[in-house]
C-alpha positions in Angstrom: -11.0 160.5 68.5 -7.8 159.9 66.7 -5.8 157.2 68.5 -2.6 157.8 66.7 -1.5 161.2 68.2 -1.5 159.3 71.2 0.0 156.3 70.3 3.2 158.3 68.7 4.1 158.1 72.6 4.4 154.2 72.7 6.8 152.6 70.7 6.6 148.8 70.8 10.4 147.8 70.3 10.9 150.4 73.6 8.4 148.8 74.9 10.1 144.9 74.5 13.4 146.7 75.4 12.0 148.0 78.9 9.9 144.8 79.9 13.4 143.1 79.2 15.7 144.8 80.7 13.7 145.2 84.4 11.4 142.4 83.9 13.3 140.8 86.9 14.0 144.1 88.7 10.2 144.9 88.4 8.7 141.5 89.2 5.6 139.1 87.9 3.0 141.9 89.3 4.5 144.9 87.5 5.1 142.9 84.5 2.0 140.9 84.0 0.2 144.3 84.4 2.4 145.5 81.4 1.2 142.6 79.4 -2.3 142.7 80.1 -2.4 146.4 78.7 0.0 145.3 75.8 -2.5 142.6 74.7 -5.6 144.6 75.1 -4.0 147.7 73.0 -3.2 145.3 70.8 -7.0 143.4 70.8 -9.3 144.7 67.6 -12.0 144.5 70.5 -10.6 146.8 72.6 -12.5 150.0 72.0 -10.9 153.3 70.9 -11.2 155.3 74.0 -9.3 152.6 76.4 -6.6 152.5 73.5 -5.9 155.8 74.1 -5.8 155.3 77.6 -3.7 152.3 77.3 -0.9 154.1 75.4 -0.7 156.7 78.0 0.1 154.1 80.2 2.9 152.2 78.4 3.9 155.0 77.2 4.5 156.3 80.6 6.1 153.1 81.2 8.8 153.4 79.1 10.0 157.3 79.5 13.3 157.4 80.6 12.5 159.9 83.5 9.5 158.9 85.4 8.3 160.3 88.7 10.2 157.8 91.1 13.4 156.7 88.8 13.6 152.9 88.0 17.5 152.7 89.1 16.0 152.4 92.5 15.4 148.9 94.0 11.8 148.2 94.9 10.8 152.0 95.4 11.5 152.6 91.6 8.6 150.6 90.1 6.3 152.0 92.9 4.8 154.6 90.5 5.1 152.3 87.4 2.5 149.7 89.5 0.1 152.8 90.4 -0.3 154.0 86.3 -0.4 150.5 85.4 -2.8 149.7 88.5 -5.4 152.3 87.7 -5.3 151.7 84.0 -6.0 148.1 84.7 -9.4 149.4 86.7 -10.0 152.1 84.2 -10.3 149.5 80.9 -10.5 146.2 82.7 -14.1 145.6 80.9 -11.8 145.1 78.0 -9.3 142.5 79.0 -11.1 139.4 78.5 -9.9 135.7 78.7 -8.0 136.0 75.2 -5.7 138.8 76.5 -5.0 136.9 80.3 -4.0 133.5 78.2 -1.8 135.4 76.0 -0.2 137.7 79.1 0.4 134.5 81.3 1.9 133.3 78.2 4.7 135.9 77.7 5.2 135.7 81.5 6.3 132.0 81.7 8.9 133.2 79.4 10.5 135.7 81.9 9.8 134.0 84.9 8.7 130.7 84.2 5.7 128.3 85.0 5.1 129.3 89.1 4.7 133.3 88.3 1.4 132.4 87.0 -0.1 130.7 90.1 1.6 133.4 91.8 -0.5 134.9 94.7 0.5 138.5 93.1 -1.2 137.5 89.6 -4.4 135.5 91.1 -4.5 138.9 93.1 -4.8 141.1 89.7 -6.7 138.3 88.2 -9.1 138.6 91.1 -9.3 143.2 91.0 -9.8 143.0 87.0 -13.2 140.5 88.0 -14.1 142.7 90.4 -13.7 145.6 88.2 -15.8 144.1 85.6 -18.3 143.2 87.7 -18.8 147.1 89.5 -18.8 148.4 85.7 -21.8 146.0 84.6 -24.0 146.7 88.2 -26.6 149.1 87.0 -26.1 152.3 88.8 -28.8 152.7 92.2 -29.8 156.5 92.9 
């Protein structure tokens, strides 16, 4: 599988651009999603197959025309959450401690030192353990 015809669909200054512009419009939850999945695309350990799956994402992310447009308060970033919310679950095996440190990072830049103890990122931290865990439990027939 060739990651870059997928990754043509993701550019990162777009990307910057986007998570910029909204980052207050879209919140700590929409946004530390966005860095999770822009830290694990951007992890050599991440394997090929969620990299793929992660530029769909962002990519997504950053179309000017999306499903529910982002002009609209609240309801705008509703579809945004969903993509980003079932890529999370899809390659959460692959966001390990080393992307989380550097995704709470680049939030206490926009929002400062509180988003992080949030109850919105504990709540994401909390799905992507949970998702690791149902991934490793060997399957029962």
């Amino acid at each position: 599988m060739d990651a870059s015809k997928y990754q043509k669909y993701f550019n990162r200054d777009d990307f910057w651009s986007k998570l910029k512009k909204g980052a207050k419009k879209a919140g700590s939850k929409v946004i530390y999603s966005c860095l999770l999945l822009y830290y694990a695309v951007e992890s050599p350990r991440t394997p090929l197959k969620a990299k793929v799956q992660i530029y769909g994402t962002l990519g997504y992310l950053i179309l000017p025309l999306d499903l529910i447009p982002d002009l609209l308060p609240i309801v705008g970033y509703v579809d945004d959450l969903s993509a980003l919310g079932l890529a999370l679950a899809v390659v959460a095996k692959n966001i390990d401690e080393d992307v989380k440190i550097k995704a709470k990072s680049k939030l206490r830049d926009f929002f400062g030192d509180e988003a992080v103890k949030s109850k919105d990122i504990i709540d994401i931290d909390g799905k992507l353990v949970a998702d690791q865990k149902k991934e490793e439990a060997p399957v029962q027939k």
